[in-house]
C-alpha positions as semicolon CSV with decimal commas, in nm:
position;residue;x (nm);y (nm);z (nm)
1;X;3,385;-2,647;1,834
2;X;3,006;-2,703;1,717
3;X;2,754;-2,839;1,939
4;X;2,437;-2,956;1,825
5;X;2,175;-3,022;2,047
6;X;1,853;-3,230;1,989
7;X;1,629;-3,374;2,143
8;X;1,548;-3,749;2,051
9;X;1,664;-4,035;1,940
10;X;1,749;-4,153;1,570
11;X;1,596;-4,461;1,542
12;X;1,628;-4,514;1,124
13;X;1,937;-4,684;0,997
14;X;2,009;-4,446;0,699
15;X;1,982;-4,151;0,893
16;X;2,233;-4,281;1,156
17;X;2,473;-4,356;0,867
18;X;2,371;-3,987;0,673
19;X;2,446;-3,813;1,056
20;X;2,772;-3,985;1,088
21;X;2,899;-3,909;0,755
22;X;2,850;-3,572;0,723
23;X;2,993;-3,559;1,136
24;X;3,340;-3,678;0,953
25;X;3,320;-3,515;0,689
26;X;3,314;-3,158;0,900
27;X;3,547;-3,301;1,147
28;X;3,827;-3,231;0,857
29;X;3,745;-2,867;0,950
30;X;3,646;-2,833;1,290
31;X;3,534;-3,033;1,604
32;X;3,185;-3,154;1,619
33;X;2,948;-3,297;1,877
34;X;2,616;-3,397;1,922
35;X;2,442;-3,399;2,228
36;X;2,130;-3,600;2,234
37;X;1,875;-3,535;2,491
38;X;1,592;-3,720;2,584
39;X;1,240;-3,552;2,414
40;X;0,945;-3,539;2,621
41;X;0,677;-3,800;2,485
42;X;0,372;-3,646;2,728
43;X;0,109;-3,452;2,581
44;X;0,142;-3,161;2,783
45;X;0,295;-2,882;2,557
46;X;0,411;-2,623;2,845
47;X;0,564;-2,936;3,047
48;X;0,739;-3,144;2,784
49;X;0,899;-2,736;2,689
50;X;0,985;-2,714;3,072
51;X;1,163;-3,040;3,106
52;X;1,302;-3,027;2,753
53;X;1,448;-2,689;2,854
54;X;1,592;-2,823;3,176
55;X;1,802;-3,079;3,015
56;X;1,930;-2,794;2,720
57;X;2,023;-2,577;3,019
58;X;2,276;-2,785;3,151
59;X;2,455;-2,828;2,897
60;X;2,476;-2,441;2,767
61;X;2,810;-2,306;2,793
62;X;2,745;-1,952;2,801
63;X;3,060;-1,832;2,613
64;X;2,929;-2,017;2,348
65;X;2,717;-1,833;2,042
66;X;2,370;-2,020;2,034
67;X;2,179;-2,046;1,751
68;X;1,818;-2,167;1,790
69;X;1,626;-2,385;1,482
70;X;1,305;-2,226;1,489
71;X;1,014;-2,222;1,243
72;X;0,987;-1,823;1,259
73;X;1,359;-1,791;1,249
74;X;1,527;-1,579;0,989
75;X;1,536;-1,752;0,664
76;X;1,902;-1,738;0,515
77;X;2,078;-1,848;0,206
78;X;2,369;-2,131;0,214
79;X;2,605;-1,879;0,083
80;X;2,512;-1,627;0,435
81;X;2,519;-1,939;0,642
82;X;2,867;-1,957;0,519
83;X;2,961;-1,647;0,585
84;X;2,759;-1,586;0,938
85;X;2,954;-1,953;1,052
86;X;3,301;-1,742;0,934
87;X;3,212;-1,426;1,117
88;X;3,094;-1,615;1,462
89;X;3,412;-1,799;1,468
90;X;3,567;-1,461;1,448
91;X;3,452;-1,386;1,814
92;X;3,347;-1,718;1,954
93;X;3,539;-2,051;2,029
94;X;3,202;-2,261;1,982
95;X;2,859;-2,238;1,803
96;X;2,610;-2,412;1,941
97;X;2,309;-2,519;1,794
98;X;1,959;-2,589;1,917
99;X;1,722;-2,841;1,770
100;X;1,371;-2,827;1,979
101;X;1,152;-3,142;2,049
102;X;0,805;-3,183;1,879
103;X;0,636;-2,868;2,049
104;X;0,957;-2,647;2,006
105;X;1,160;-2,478;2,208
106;X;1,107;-2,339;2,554
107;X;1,075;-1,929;2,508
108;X;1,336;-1,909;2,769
109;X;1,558;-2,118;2,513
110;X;1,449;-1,877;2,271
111;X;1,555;-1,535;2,469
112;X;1,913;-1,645;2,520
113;X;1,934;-1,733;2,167
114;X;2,203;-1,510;1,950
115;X;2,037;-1,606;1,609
116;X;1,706;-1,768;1,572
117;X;1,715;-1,938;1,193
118;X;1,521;-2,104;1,030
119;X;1,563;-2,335;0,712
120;X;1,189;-2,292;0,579
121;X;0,802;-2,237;0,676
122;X;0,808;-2,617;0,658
123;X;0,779;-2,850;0,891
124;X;1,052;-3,117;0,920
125;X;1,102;-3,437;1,108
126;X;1,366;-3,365;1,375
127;X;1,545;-3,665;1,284
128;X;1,566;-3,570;0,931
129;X;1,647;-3,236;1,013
130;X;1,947;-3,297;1,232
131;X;2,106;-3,433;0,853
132;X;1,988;-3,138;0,692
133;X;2,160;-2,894;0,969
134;X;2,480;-3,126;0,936
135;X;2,499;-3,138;0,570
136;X;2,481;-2,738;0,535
137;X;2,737;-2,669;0,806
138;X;2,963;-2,921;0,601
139;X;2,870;-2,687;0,268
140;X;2,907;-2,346;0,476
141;X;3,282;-2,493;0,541
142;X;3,340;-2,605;0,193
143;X;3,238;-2,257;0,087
144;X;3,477;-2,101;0,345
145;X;3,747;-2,297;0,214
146;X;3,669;-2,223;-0,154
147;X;3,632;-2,593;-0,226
148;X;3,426;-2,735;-0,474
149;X;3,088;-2,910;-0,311
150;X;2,851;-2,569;-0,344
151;X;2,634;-2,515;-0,655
């Protein structure tokens, strides 16, 4: 299975519809779900990561191989996504990946972490993101299958 979890919640129509097609279009391959926690709107950086954290906690399996979105994550190609997704599944029943609220994720978070990756230097709207993340684990399992999609 693959477990994403963000903090936050989509608010913009076409995003809701963008998330929900690309969660059926990867359900052809392999289980999906999306667990959406509730993102800390105080101003306190070290507190919003605490209670952010808290919530991600409980719902870590810790069979599971966790891979943390972070801005000074390893940058990879779509084709190495493809193949890293192959290789985990190899070893583990579930990936699970972490999407951090607006001041990031907890260090903590970040120590358990397997892989720490990161999609670019920019910076991203986590709504917008969560389709980005979805739409390149739907390529990394068209690529696995040898299916047309990639370019």
């Amino acid at each position: 299975m693959i477990k994403i979890i963000c903090l936050g919640k989509i608010k913009e129509n076409y995003l809701i519809k963008g998330i929900e097609e690309y969660k059926k279009r990867i359900a052809k391959y392999h289980n999906i779900e999306i667990y959406e926690l509730q993102d800390e709107g105080i101003k306190d950086k070290i507190n919003a990561q605490r209670k952010e954290k808290e919530r991600i906690l409980k719902i870590l399996d810790k069979k599971d191989y966790l891979i943390t979105l972070e801005i000074d994550g390893q940058e990879i190609s779509s084709l190495d996504f493809a193949k890293k997704i192959d290789q985990i599944f190899i070893s583990y029943s579930n990936i699970t990946f972490i999407i951090g609220g607006s001041y990031g994720l907890d260090d903590e978070i970040k120590k358990i972490s397997n892989f720490s990756l990161s999609f670019s230097k920019m910076t991203f709207p986590h709504q917008l993101f969560r389709l980005i993340l979805l739409e390149q684990i739907y390529r990394a399992f068209k690529i696995n299958h040898n299916e047309e999609y990639h370019k």
